[in-house]
C-alpha positions in Angstrom: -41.3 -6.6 10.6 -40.1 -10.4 10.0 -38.6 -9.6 6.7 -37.2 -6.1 7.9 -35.5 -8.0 11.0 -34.3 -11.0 8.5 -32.0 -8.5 6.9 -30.7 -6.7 9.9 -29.9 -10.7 10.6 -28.0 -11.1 7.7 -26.2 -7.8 7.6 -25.3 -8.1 11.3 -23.2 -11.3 10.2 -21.9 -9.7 7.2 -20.4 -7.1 9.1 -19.1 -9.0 12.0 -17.5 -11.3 9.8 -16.0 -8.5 7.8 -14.8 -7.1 11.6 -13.6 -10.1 12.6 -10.9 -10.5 10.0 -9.9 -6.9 10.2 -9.1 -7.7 14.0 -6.9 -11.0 12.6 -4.9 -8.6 10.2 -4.2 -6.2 13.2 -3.3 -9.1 15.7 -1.7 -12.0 13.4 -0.4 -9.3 10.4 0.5 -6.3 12.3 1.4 -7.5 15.8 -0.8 -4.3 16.7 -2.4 -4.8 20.1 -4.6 -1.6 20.5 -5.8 -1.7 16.9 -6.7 -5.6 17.2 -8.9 -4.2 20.5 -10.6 -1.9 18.8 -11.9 -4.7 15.9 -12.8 -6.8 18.8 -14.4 -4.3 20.8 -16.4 -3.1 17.8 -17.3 -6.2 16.5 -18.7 -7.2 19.9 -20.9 -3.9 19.7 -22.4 -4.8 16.6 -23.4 -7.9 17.9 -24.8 -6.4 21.1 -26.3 -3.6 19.3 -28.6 -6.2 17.1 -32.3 -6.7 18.3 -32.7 -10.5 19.9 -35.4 -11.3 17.6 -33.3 -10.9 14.8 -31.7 -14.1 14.3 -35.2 -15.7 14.8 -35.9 -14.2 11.7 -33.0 -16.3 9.8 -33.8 -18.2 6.6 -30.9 -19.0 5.4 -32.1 -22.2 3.2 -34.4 -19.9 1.6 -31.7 -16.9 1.2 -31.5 -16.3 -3.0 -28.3 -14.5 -2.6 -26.5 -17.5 -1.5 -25.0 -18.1 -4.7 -24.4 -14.7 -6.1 -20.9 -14.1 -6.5 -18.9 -11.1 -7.7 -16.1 -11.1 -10.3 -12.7 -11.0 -8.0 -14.3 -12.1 -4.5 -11.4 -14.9 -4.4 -8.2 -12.7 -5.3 -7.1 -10.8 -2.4 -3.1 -10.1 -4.2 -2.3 -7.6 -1.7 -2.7 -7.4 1.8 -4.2 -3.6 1.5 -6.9 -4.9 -0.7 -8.2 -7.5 1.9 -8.5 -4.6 4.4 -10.2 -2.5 2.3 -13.1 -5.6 1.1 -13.2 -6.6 4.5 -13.4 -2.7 6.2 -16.4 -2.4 2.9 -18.4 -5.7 3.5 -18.4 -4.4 7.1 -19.5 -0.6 6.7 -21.7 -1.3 3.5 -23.5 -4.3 5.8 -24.0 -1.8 9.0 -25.5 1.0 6.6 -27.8 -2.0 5.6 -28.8 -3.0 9.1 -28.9 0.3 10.4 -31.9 1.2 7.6 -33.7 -2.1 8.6 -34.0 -1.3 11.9 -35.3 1.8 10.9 -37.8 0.2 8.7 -39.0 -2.4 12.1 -39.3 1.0 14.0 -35.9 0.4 16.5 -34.8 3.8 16.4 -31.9 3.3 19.2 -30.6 0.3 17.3 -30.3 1.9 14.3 -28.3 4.7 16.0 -25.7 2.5 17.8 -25.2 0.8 14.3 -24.6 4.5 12.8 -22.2 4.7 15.6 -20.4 1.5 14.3 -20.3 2.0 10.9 -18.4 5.7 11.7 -16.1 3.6 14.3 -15.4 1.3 11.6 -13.7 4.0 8.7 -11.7 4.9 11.4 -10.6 1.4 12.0 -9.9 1.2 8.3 -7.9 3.9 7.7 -5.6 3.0 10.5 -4.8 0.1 9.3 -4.2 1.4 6.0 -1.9 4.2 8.0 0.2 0.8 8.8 0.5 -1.1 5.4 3.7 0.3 3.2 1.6 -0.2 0.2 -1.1 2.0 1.0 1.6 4.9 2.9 3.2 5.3 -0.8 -0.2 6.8 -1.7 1.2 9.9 0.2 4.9 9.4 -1.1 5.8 12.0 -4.1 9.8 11.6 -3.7 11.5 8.2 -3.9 15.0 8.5 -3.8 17.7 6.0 -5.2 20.9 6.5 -3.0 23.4 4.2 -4.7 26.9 3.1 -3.5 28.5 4.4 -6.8 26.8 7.6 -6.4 27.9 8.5 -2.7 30.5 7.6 0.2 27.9 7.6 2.8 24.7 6.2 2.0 22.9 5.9 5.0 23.8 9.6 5.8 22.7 10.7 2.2 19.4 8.3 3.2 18.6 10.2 5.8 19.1 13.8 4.9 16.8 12.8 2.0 13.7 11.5 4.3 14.6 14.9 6.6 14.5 16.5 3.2 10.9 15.2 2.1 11.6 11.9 0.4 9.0 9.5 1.5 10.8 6.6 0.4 14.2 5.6 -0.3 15.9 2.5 -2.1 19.6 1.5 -1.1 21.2 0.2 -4.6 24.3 -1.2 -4.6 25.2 -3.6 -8.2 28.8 -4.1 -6.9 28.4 -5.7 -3.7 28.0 -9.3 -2.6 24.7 -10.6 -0.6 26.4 -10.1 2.7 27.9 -6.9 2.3 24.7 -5.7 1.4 22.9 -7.6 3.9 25.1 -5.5 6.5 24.7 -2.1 4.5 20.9 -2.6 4.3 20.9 -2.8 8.2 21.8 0.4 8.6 20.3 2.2 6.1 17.3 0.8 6.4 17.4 2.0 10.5 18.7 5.2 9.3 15.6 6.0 6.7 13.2 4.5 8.9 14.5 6.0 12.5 13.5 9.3 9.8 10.4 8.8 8.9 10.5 7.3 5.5 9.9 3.8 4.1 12.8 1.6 3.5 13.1 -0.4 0.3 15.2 -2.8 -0.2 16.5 -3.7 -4.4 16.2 -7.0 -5.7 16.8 -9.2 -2.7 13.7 -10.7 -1.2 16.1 -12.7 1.1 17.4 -9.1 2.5 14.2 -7.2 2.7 13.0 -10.0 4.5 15.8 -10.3 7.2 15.7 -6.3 7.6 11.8 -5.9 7.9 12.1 -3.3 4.6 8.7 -1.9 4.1 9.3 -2.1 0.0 11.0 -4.5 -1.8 11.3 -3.5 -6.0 12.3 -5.7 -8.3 13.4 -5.8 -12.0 12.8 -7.8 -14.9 15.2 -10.4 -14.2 14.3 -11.0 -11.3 12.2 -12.9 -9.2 8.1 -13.0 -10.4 5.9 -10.5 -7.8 4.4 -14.2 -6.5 6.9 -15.5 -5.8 9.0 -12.5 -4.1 5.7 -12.2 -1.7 6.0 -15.8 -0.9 9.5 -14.7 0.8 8.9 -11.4 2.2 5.4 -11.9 3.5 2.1 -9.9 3.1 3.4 -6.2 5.0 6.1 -5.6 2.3 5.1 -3.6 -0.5 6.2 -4.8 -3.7 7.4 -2.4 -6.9 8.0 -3.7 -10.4 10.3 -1.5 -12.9 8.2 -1.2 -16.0 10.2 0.0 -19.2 7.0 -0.3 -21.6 3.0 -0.4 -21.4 2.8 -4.3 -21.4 5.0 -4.5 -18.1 3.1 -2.1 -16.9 0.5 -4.0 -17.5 1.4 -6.8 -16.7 3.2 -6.2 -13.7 -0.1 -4.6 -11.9 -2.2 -7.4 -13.0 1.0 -9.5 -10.9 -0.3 -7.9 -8.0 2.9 -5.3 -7.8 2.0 -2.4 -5.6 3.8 0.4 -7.3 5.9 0.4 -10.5 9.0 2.5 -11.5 8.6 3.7 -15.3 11.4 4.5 -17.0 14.0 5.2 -18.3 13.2 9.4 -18.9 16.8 10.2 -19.9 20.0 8.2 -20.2 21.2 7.5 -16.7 24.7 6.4 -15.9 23.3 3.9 -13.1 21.3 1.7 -16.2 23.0 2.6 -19.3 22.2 -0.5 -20.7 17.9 0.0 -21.0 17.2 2.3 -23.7 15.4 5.7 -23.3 11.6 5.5 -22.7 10.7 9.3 -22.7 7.2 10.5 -20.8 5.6 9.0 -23.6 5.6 5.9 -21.3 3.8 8.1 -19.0 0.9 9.0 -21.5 0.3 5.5 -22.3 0.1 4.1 -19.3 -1.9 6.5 -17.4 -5.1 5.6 -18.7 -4.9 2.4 -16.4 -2.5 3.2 -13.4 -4.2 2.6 -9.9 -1.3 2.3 -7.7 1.4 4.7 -7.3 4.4 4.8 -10.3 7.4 6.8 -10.5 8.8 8.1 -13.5 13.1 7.3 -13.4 15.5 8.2 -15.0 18.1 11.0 -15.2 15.8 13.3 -13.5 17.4 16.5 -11.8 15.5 19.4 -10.6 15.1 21.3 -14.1 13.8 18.0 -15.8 11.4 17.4 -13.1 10.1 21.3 -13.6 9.5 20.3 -17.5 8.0 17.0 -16.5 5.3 17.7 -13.9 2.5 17.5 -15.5 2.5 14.6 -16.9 3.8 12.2 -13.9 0.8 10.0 -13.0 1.8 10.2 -9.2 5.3 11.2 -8.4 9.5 10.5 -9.6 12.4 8.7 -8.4 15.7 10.2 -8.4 19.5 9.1 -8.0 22.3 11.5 -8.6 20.1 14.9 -8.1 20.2 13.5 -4.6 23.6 11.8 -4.1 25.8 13.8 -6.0 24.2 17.0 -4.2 26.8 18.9 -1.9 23.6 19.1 0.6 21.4 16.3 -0.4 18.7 17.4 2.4 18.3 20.9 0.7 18.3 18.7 -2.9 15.7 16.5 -1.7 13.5 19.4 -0.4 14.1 20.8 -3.9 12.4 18.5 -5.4 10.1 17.4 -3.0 8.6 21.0 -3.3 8.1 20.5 -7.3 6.4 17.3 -6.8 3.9 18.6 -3.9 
């Protein structure tokens, strides 16, 4: 029973620990009072839940594992992927205690750390229902509304979102960083007071000040380190990839969605040169974040390109040029689903 209690030890740490900084991503991260309780509350049932003789049982001097380390234990690039180690070490540790309590013959211990280990996917995937990065998961349609495109942008913004864009970007080349400072204010509360995620293009500064939940950047601009380093752990971060290598590169960055492209020639970039869905195929051998294929894409295009988008498209004029751009974006937003 000594050995059997020795790991229900161990694992009982492991998963408070792994509770513990769940409930600091919920209260210091997310400002979220009733999901920080719950972490706290859980992580105190754990502890209450593990027999007293347990940590009598504690070598950890003598503990071979000590030193066993796992490639990528000390990179944590985006904030959803410390939730999800953390939420892991915690349920995996649980399952572990739970069958050693079994083994020592405490049936109602085991059952109450069954209990936790349920309580704690649910406290997993509400935090992940909170993080931008992990929300595009769900998002098909991002739309571009651009200044050139449309008079109105935070009314095109909006009847995109009603129409079943998950996510919209305000561009706008031609204006200065206060103008668009002013214009990304009310945008940003017109996408968001609709549903959608906000993202902000190439000005950590602004996506900062606004509290956008993405921020994408292009080639030029500033490195994914160093954008985060401005807009903080919450923001999600996109990278514009125009060939396999910045794909590449920008996911190993730490960039939590890319937009590939161009597909077509596209009067809002007419200066990058056509990349074709063949960027598609060569890249979707290693995509594990959400991408979205660019570029002069209208409804028809989108029909002939389907099946071969990796996760979903971004669009520009199909959407801002559209006499109803709600009806547009539910257009497309049905193709995609």
């Amino acid at each position: 029973m000594g050995d059997a209690l020795r790991l229900v030890d161990a694992n009982g740490n492991r998963a408070a620990e792994g509770l513990r900084a769940l409930e600091d991503v919920a209260r210091f991260l997310l400002d979220h009072e009733r999901l920080a309780r719950e972490a706290k509350e859980l992580r105190h049932a754990v502890r209450s839940a593990l027999p007293a003789a347990a940590v009598g049982a504690r070598d950890t001097a003598g503990d071979v594992g000590t030193a066993i380390t796992a490639p990528g234990e000390m990179e944590r690039a985006r904030l959803g992927d410390l939730v999800r180690a953390n939420a892991a070490r915690a349920q995996e540790a649980l399952r572990a205690a739970e069958e050693g309590c079994k083994l020592a013959g405490l049936a109602a211990a085991a059952a109450a750390l069954e209990a936790a280990r349920y309580r704690a996917y649910r406290l997993e995937s509400a935090l992940l229902a909170r993080l931008p990065a992990a929300r595009l998961a769900a998002v098909r349609l991002y739309v571009l509304v651009d200044t050139t495109l449309c008079a109105d942008p935070a009314a095109v913004a909006a009847a995109a979102v009603r129409g079943g864009a998950g996510a919209v970007q305000l561009r706008a080349k031609g204006l200065g960083v206060r103008a668009y400072l002013e214009l990304a204010r009310r945008v940003g509360a017109a996408v968001q007071q609709a549903g959608g995620l906000f993202a902000v293009n190439d000005h950590a500064d602004v996506a900062r000040i606004v509290g956008a939940d993405l921020l994408h950047l292009g080639q030029d601009d500033l490195p994914v380190a160093a954008a985060r380093a401005v807009v903080g752990p919450l923001c999600a971060l996109g990278v514009s990839a125009h060939t396999e290598a910045q794909a590449r590169q920008a996911l190993a960055d730490g960039a939590d969605y890319l937009g590939l492209g161009p597909m077509h020639a596209t009067a809002t970039k007419p200066h990058e040169p056509c990349r074709g869905p063949g960027l598609l195929d060569a890249v979707r051998g290693f995509l594990d974040r959400p991408s979205y294929a660019i570029g002069g894409l209208d409804a028809a295009r989108l029909r002939e390109l389907r099946a071969r988008l990796p996760h979903g498209a971004a669009v520009a004029g199909a959407v801002c040029r559209a006499a109803d751009p709600a009806a547009a974006a539910a257009e497309l937003a049905a193709i995609l689903a």
